[in-house]
ROTI-788082 format. One record per atom (N, C-alpha, C): x, y, z; residue in one letter. Coordinates in steps of 0.001 Angstrom, whole numbers, padded with zeros to 6 digits, always signed. Last residue first. Layout:
<kolzas>
XYZA...
</kolzas>
This chain:
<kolzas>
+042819-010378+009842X+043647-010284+010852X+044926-008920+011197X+039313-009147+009558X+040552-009232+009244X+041859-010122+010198X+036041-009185+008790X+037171-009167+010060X+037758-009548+009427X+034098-006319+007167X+034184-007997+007046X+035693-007763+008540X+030814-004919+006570X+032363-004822+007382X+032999-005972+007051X+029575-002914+004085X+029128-003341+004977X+030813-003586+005951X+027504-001597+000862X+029069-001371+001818X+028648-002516+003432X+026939-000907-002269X+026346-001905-001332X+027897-002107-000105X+025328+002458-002379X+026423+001457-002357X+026022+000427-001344X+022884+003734-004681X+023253+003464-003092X+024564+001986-003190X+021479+006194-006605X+022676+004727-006111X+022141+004966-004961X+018662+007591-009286X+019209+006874-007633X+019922+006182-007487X+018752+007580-011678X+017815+008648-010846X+018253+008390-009195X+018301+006523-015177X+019016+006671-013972X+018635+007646-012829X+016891+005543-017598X+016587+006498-016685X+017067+006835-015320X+017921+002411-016931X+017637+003017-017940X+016262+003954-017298X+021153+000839-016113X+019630+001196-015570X+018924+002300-016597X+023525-000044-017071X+023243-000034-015511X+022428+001198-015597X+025455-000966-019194X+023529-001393-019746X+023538-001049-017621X+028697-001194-018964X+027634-000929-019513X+025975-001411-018960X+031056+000807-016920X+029709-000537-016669X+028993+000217-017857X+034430+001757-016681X+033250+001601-017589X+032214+000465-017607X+037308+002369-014929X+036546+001437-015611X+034685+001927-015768X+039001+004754-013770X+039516+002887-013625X+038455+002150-014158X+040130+007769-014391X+039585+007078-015049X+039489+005603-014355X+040978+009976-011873X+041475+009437-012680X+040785+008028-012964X+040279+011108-009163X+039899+011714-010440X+040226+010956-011995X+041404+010837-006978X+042072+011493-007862X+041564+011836-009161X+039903+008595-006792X+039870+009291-005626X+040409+010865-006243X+038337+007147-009290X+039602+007018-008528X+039039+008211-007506X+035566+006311-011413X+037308+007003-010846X+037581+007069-010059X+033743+004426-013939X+034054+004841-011888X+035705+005441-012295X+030413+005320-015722X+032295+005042-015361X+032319+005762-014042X+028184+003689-016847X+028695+004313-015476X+030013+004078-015529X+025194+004298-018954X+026268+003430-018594X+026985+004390-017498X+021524+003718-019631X+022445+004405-019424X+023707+003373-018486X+019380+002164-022204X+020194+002247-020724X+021368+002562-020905X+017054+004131-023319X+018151+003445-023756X+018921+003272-021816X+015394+006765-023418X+014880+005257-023533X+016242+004560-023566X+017096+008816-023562X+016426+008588-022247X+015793+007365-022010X+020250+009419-024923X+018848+008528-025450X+018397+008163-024102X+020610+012661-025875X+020596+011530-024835X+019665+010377-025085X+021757+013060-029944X+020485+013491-028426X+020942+012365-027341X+021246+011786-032219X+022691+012313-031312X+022569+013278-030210X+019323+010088-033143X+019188+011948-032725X+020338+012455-033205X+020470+007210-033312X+019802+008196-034813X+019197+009868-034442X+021918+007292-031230X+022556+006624-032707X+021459+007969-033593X+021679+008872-028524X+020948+007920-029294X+021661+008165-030876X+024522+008528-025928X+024046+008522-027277X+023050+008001-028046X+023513+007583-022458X+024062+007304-023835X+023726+008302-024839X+023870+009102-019814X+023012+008593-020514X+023931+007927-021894X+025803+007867-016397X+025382+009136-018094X+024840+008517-019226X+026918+008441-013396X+025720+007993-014181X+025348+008116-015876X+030227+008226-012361X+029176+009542-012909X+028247+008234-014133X+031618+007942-008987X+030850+007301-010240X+030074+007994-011083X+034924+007869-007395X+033529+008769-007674X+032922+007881-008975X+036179+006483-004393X+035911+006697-005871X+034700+007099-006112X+036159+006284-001756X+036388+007614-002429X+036180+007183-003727X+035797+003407-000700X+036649+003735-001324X+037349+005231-001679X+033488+004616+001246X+034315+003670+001585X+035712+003799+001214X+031232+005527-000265X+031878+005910+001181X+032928+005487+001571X+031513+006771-003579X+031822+005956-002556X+032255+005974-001125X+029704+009445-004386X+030817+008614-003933X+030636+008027-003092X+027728+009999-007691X+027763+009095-006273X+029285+009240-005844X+025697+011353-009734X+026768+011492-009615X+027168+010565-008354X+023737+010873-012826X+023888+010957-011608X+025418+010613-011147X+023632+012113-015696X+022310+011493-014950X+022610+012294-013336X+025591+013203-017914X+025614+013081-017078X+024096+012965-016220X+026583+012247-021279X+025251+013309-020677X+024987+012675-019142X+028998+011144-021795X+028499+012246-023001X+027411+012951-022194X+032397+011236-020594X+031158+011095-020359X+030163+011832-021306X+034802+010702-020657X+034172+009758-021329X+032936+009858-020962X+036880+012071-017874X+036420+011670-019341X+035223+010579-019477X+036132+014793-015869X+036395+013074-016449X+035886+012841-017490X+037671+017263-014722X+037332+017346-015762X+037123+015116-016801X+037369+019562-012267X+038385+018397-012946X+037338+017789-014094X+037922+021865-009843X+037448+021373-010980X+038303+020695-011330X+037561+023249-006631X+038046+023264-007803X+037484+022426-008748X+036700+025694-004040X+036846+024600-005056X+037584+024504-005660X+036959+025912-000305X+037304+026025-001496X+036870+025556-002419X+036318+025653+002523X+035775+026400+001990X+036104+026956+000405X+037806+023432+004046X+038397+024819+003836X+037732+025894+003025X+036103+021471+004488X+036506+021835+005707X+037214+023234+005118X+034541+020971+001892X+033726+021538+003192X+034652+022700+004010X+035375+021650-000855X+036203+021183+000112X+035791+021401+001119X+033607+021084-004055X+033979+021959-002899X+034035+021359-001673X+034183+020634-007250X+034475+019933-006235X+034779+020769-005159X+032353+020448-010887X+033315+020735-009356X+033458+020224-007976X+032335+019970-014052X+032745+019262-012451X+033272+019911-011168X+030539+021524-016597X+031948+021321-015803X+031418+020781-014540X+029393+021448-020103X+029341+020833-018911X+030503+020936-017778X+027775+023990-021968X+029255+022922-021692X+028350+022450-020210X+026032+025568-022827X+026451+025103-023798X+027982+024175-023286X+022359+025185-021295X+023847+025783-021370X+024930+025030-022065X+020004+023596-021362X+020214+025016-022021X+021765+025315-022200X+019891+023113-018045X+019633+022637-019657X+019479+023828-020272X+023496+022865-016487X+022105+023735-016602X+021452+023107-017939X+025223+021168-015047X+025217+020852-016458X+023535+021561-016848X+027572+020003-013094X+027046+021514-013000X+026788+021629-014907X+027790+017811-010686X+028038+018337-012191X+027196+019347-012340X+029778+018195-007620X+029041+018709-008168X+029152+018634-010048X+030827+016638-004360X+031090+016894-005718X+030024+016859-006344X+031948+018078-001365X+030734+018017-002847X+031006+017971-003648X+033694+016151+001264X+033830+017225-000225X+032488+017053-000850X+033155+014331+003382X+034321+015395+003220X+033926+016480+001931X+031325+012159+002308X+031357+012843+003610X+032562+014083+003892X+031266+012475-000412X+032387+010987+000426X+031978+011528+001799X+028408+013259-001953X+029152+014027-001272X+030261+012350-000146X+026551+014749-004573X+026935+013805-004000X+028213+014145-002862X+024465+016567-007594X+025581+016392-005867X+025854+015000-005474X+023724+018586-009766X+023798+016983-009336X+024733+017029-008710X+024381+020980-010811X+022698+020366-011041X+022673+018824-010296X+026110+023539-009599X+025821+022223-009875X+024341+021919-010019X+028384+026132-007686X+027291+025712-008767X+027383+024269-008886X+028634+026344-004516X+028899+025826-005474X+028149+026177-006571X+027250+028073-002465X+028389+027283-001858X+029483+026787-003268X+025303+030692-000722X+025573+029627-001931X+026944+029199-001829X+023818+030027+002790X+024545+030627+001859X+024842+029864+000536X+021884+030557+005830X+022126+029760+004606X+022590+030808+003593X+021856+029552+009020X+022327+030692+007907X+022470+030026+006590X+020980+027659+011030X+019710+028652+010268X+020659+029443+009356X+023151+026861+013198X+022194+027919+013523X+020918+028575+012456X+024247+024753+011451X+023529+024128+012492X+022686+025437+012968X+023632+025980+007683X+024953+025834+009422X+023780+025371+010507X+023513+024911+004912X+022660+025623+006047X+023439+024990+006855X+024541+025999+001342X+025038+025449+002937X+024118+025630+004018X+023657+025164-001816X+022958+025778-000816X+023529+025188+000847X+024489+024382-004829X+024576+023856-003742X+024128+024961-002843X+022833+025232-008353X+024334+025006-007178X+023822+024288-006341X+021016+027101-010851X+020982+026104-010165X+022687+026055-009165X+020905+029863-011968X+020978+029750-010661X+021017+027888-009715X+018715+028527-014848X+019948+029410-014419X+019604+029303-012523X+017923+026836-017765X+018147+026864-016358X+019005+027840-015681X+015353+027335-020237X+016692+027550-019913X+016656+027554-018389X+012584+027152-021158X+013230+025863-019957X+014708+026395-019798X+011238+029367-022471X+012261+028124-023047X+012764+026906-022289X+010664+030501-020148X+009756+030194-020738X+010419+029211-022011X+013326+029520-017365X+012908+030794-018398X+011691+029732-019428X+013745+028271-014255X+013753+027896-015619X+012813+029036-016094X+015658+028338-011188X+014861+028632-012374X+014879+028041-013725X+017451+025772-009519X+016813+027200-009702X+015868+027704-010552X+017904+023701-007684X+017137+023705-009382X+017463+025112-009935X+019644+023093-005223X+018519+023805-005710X+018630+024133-007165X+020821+021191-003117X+020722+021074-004173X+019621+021926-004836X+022209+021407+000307X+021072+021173-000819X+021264+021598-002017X+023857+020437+003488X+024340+021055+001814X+022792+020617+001121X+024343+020937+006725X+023027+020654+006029X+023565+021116+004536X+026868+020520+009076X+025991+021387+008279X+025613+020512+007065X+028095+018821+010706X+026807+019422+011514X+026422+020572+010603X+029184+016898+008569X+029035+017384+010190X+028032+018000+010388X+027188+016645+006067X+028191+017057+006021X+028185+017484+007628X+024259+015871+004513X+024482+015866+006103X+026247+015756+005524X+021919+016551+001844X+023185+015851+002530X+023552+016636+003649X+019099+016830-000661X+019882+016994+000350X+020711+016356+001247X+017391+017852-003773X+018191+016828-003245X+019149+017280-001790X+015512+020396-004401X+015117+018803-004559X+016505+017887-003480X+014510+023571-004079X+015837+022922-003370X+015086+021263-003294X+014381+026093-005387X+014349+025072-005845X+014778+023869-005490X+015095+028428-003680X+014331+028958-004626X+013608+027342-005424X+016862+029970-001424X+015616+028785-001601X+014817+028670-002783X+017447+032537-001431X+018508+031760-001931X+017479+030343-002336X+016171+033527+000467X+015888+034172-000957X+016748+033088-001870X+014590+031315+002899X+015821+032531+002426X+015254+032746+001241X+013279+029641+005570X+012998+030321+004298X+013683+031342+004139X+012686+026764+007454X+013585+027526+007027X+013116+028478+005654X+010103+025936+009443X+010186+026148+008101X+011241+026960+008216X+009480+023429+011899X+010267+024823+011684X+010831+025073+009904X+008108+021200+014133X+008685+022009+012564X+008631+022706+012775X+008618+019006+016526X+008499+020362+016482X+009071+020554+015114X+009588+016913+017957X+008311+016419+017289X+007977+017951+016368X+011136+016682+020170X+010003+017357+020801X+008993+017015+019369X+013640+015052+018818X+013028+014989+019975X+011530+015566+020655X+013246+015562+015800X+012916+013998+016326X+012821+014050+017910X+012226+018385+014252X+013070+018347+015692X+012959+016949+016333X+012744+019291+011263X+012094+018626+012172X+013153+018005+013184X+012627+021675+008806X+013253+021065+009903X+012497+020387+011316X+012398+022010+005554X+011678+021658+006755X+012896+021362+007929X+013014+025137+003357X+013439+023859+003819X+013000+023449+005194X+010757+026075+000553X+011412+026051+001713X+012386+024721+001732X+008983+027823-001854X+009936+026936-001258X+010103+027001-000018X+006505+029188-002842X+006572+028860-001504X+007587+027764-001373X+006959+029836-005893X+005914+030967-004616X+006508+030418-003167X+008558+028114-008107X+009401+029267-006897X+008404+030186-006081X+008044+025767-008399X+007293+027063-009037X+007525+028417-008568X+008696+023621-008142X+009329+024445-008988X+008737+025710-009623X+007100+022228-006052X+007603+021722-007733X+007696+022783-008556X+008710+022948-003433X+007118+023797-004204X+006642+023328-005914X+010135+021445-002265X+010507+021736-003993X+009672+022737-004456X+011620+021029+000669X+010087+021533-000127X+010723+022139-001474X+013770+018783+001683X+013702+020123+000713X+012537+019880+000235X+014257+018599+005731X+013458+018559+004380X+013460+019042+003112X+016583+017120+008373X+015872+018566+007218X+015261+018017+005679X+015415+016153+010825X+015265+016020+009770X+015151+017282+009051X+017933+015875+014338X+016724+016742+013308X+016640+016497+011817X+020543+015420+015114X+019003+015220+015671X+017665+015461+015027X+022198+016462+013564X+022193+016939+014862X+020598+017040+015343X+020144+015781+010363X+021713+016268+011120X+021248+017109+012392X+019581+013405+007839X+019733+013859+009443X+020754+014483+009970X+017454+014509+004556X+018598+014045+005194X+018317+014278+006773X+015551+014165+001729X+016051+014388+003198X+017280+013753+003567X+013837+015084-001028X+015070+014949-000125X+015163+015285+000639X+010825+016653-000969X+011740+015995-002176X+012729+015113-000968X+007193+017996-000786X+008845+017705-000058X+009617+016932-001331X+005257+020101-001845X+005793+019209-002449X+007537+018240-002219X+005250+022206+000837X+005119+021985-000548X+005786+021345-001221X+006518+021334+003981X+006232+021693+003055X+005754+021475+001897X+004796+019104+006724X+006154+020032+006201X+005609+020563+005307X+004016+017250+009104X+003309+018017+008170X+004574+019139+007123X+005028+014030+010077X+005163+015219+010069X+004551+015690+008813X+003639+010771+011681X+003532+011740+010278X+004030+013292+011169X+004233+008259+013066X+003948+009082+013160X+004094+009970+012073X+004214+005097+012349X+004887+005580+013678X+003927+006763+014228X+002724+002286+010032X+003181+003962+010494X+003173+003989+012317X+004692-000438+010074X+003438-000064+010607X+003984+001608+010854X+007033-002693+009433X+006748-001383+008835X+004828-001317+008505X+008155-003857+011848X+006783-004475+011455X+006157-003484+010269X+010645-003302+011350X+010246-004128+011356X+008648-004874+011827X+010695-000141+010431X+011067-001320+009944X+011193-002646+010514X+007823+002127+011091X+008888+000727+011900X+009407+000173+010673X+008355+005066+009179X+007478+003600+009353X+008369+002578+009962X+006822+008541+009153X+007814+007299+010445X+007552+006085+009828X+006358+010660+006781X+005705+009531+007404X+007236+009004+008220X+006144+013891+005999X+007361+012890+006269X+006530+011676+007467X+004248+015950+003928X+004239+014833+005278X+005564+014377+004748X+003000+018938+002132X+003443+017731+001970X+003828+016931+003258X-000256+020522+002251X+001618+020668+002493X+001691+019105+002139X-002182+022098-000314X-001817+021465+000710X-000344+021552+000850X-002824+021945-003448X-002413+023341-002243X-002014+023131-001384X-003131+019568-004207X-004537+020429-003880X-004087+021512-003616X-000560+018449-003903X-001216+018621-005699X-002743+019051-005159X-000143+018194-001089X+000557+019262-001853X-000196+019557-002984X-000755+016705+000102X-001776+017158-000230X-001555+018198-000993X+001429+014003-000387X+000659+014488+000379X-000550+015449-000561X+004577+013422-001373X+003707+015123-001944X+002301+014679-001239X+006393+012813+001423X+005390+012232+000524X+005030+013602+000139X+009452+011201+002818X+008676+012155+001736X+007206+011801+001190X+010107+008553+005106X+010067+009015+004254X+008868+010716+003616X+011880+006920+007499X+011422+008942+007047X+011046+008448+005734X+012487+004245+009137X+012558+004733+007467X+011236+006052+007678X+012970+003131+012367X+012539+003928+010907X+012988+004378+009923X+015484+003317+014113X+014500+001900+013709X+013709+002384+012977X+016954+005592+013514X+016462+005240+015466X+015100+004226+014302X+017011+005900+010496X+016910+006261+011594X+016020+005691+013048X+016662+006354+006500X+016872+005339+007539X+017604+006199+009217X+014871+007536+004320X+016041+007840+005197X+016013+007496+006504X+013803+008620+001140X+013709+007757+002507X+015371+008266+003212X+011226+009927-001593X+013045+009677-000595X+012859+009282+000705X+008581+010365-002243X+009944+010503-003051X+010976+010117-003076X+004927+008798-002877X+006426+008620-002154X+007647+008969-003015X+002686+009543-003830X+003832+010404-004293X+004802+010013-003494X-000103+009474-001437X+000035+009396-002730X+001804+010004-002744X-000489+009345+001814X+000369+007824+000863X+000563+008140-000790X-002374+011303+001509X-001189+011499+002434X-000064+010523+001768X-005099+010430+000938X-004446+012392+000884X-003056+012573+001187X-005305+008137+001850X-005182+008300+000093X-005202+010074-000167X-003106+006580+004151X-004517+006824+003762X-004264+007694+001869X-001058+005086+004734X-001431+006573+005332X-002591+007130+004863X-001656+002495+004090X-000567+002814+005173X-001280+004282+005594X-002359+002197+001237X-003124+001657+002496X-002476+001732+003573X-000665+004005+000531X-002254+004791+000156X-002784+003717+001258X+001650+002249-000131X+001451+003804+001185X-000013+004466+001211X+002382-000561+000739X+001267+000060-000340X+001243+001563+000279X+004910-002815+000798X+004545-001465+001417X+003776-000314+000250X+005897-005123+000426X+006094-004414-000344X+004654-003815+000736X+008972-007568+001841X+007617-006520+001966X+007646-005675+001184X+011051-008398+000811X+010727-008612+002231X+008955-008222+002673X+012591-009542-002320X+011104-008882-001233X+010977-009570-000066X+015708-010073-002731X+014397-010016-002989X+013607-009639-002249X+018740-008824-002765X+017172-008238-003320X+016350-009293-003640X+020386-010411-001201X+020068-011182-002684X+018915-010170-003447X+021281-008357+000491X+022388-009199-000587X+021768-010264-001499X+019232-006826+000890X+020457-006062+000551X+020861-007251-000076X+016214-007265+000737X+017057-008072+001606X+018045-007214+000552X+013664-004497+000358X+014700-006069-000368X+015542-006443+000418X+010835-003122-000016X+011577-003402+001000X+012461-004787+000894X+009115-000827-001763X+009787-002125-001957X+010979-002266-000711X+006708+001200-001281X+007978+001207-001210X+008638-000459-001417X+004220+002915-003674X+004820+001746-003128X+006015+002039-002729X+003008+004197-005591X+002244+004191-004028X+003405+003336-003426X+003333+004742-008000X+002636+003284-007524X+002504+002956-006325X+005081+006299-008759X+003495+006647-009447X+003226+005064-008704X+007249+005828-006888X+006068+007371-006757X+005057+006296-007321X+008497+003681-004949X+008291+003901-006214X+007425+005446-006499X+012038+002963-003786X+010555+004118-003472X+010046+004250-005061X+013064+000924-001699X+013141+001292-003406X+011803+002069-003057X+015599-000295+000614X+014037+000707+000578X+013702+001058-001000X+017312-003092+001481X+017220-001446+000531X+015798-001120+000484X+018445-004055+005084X+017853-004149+003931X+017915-003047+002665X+019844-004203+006934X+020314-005262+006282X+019473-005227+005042X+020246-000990+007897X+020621-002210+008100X+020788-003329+007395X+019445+000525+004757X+019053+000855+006155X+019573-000561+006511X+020091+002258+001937X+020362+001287+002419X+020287+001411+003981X+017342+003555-001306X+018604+004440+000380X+019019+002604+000980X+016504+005212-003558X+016808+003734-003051X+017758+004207-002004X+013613+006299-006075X+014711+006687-004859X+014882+005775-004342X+012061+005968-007818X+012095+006833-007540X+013741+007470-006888X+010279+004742-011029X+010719+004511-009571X+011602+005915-008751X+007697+004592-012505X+008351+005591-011957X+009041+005272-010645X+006175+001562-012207X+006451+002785-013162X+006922+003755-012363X+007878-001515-011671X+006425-000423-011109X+007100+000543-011834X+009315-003721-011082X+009714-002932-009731X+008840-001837-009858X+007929-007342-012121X+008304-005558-011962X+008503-004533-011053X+009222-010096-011020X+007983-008903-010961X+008242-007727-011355X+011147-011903-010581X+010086-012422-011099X+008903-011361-011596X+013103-011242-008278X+011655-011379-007920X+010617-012124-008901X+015433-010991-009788X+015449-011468-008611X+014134-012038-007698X+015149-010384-011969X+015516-011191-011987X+015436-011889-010961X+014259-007635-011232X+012827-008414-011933X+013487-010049-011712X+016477-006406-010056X+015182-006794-009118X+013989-007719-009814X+018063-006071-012359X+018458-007353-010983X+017507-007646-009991X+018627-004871-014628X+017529-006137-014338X+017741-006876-012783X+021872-006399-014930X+020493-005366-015220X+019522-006182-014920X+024618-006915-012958X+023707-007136-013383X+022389-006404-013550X+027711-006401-014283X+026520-005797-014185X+025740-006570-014322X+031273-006686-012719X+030595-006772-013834X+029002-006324-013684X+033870-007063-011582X+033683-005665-013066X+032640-006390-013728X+033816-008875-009473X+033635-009337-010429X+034091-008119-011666X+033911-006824-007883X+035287-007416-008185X+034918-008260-009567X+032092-004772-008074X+033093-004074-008372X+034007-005639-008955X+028701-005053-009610X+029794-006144-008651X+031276-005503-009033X+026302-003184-009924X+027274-003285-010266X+028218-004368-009520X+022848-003948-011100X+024267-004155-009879X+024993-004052-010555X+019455-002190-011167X+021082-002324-011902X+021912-002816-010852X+016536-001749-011214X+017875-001672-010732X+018843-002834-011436X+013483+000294-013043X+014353-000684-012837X+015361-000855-012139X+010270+000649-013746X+011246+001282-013636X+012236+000062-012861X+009313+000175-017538X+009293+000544-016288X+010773+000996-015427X+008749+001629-020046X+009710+000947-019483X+009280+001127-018314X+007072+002894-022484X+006317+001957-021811X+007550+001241-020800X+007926+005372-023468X+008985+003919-023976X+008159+002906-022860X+007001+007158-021724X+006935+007136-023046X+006861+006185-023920X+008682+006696-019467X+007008+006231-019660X+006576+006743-020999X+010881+004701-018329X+010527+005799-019362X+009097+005853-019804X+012917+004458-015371X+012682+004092-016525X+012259+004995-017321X+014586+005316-012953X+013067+005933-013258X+011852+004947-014408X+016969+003291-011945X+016429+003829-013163X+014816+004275-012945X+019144+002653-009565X+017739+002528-009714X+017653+003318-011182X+022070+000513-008767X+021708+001760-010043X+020305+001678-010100X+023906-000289-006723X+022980-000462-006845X+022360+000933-007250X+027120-001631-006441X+026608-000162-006117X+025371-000761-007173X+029614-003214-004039X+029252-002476-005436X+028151-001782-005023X+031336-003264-001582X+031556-004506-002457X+030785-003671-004134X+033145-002186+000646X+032445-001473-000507X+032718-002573-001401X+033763-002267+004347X+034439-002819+002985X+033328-002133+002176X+036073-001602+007261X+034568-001329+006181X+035082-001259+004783X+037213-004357+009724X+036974-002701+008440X+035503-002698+007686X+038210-005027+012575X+036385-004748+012072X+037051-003576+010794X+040287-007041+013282X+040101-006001+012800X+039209-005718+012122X+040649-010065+015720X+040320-009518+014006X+040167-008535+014383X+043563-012327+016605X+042667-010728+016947X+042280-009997+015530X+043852-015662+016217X+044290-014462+016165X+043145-013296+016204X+043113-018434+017978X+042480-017264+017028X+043458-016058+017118X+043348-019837+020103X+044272-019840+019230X+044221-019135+018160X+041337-019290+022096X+042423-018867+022560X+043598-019059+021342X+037777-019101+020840X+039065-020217+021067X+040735-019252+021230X+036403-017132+019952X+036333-017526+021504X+037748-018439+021417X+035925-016809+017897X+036748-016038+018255X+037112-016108+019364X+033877-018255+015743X+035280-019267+016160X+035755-018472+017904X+032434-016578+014827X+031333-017127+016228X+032704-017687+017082X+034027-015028+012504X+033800-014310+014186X+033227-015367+015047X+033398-017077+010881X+034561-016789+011111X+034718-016212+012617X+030975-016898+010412X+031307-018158+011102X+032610-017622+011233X+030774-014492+009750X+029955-014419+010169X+030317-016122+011342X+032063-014579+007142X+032198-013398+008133X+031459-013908+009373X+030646-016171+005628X+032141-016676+005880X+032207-016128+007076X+028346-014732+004990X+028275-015573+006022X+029136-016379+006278X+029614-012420+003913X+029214-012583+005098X+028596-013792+005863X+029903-013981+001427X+030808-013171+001650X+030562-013038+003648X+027288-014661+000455X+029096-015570+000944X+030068-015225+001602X+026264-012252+000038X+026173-012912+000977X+026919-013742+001470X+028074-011069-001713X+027853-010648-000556X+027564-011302+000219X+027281-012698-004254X+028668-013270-003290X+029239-012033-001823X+024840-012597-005496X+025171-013408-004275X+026360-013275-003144X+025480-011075-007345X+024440-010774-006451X+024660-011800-004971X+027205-012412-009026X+027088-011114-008536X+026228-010826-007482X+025305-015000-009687X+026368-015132-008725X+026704-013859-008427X+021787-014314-010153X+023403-014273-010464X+023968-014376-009077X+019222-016333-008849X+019987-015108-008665X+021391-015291-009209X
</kolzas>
C-alpha cells in the first residue's frame, strides 16, 4: 500500500496511544476536532473501453493521488460498473451494480473486509442492481432495482455491518436510486428510470417499518438525495426530448410535513450541510453555470470556477468547506469529454477560489466520499 493511503492510519494510531496516556495527572486536556485528511474518487469506469470500475485517493497533505487504489490495494478488480461509495464507522461500502456486489474496505488501508454477493444475500428478484447505501443504527440501507426491470417495485435491504447478514427489506418504488436519513425516516428517490409514468419519493418510517409514497408533479426524475435539518433536497433529471435534450432538471425541497417545491436548477448536487451547491450543465444546453442555494435564507447565487472543461461530480467537504468539481478531460482527437480517459479534480476554497488540481482520479467518475475522522489536540 502507498504511503498516501497509509498515513491515516499513523495517523490514528498516534491518536489512539496518545488518548490511552490521559489518565496520568501530567497530561494536558485534549480537544476532540474533526479533521478531513482526503477524498476517495469511485469511477463507473467504461464498458465500451473494457475498463472496469475503479477508486482514486486523493491525500490532501501529501497533494497527491493514488489511482488505482483498490486494485493496488487488493490485487483484484473492483468489477464493472461501479456505482456508489458512502463511509460508515471505520469502514467504505463500494456498491457495484452490474456485479451484484458490495465491497466492504477498512477506510484507512482499503482492503477487503468482505465482499457481499447480494443475489446470495436477497435472493435473485431482489439482490440484482445494487445503487446507494447509507449507513444507520448498525446497518447499511441499501437500494436495489429489485423487480423493478419486470414492472415490479424496487427494495431498500437492512444489512448488519457486522456480521453483514440481511435485517429486513423495504418494498418502495420503481427503480430506487439515492437515499438519505431525516428525522427518523429513509427517504428514497424512485427514478422510474426516467420514464416519467411512476416517479416518486419513498419514505420509510425505521420506527413502525411503514412506507409512504410521496408523489407531486414536480417528481418527475428524482436520482440523487440529501438531509439538510429536517428537510429532504433531491436531484431530479427531468426530461429528455427525442434528441436527449434535457430540460427541467434542479433541486426539489421536501419539508418534514410532505410539501415539495423547486429550489434550484442543477444536474449535480452536493451539499457542506448548510448550502447546495449545484452544476447545472443540461445535455444539450449551450453553457454551464454553478449555483449555490443558502438553505437557511432561501437564496442563490453563482460563481463561476475555473478550469473546468466537463463537470462529472460535485462534493463538499464536511469539514473544511472546500468544494471539489469532478471533470472529465478533453479527448485530444474529438475535443469531446473523453469518458474513457481519467478524469481530474480541482479543489476550492470555501470562497470559491481556486487551491489545486489532482490529476488521473478515476475514470468515469460517479461517487466521493471524504476520508474525515477526529484526532486530540491540546
Amino acid at each position: 500500500m502507498k504511503k498516501s493511503l497509509l498515513s491515516f492510519a499513523v495517523l490514528m494510531m498516534g491518536a489512539a496511544l496518545f488518548t490511552a496516556c490521559s489518565n496520568d495527572d501530567d497530561t494536558p486536556e485534549l480537544k476532540k476536532v474533526d479533521v478531513s485528511n482526503g477524498m476517495f474518487v469511485v469511477g463507473s469506469g467504461n464498458k465500451k473501453a473494457n475498463i472496469d470500475g475503479n477508486v482514486s485517493y486523493i491525500d490532501y497533505q501529501a497533494g497527491a493521488v493514488t489511482a488505482n487504489a483498490f486494485q493496488k490495494a487488493n490485487g483484484k478488480s473492483l468489477g464493472k460498473t461501479a456505482n456508489y461509495i458512502v463511509e460508515y464507522g471505520s469502514k467504505l461500502y463500494i456498491v457495484v451494480d452490474a456485479e451484484a456486489t458490495i465491497w466492504v474496505c477498512d477506510k484507512n488501508t482499503l482492503s477487503v473486509v468482505k465482499q457481499i454477493n447480494t443475489i446470495d444475500l436477497l435472493g435473485e428478484k431482489d439482490g440484482v442492481s445494487p445503487r446507494a447505501a447509507v449507513g444507520e443504527n448498525g446497518n447499511l440501507y441499501v437500494t436495489f432495482y429489485g423487480d423493478s426491470n419486470n414492472g415490479g417495485n424496487g427494495i431498500v435491504a437492512a444489512i448488519d455491518t457486522v456480521n453483514f447478514a440481511k435485517q429486513t427489506t423495504y418494498t418502495v418504488g420503481s427503480y430506487p436510486d439515492g437515499l438519505t436519513i431525516a428525522n427518523g425516516c429513509i427517504y428514497v428517490a424512485n427514478s422510474d428510470y426516467g420514464s416519467c409514468v411512476n416517479p416518486s419519493i419513498s419514505k420509510i418510517d425505521l420506527g413502525s417499518g411503514k412506507v409512504e409514497e410521496i408523489k407531486d408533479e414536480v417528481i418527475t426524475n428524482p436520482m440523487q438525495i440529501l438531509t439538510i435539518g429536517s428537510d429532504v433536497y433531491y436531484l431530479d433529471y427531468g426530461t429528455y426530448d427525442a434528441s436527449w435534450n434535457q430540460t427541467g432538471a434542479g433541486v426539489r425541497k421536501i419539508t418534514a410535513s410532505g410539501e415539495v417545491t423547486k429550489v434550484v436548477d442543477g444536474t449535480a448536487m452536493c451539499t457542506d450541510g448548510k448550502k447546495v451547491y449545484t452544476v447545472n450543465a443540461p445535455y444539450g444546453a449551450a453553457e454551464t453555470t454553478y449555483l449555490i442555494y443558502d438553505a437557511a435564507t432561501g437564496t442563490t447565487t453563482s460563481w463561476n470556477p475555473e478550469g473546468i472543461f466537463s463537470p462529472a461530480v460535485i462534493a463538499a467537504d464536511p469539514v473544511t468547506g472546500n468544494i471539489f468539481i469532478v471533470s472529465y478531460q478533453e479527448n485530444p482527437e474529438t475535443g469531446y469529454p473523453g469518458y474513457a480517459l481519467p478524469s481530474y479534480t480541482n479543489q476550492y476554497d470555501a470562497q470559491g477560489k481556486f487551491v489545486k488540481k489532482y490529476e488521473n482520479t478515476a475514470t468515469g467518475p460517479i461517487s466521493v466520499v471524504f476520508n474525515t475522522g477526529v484526532e486530540y489536540v491540546k
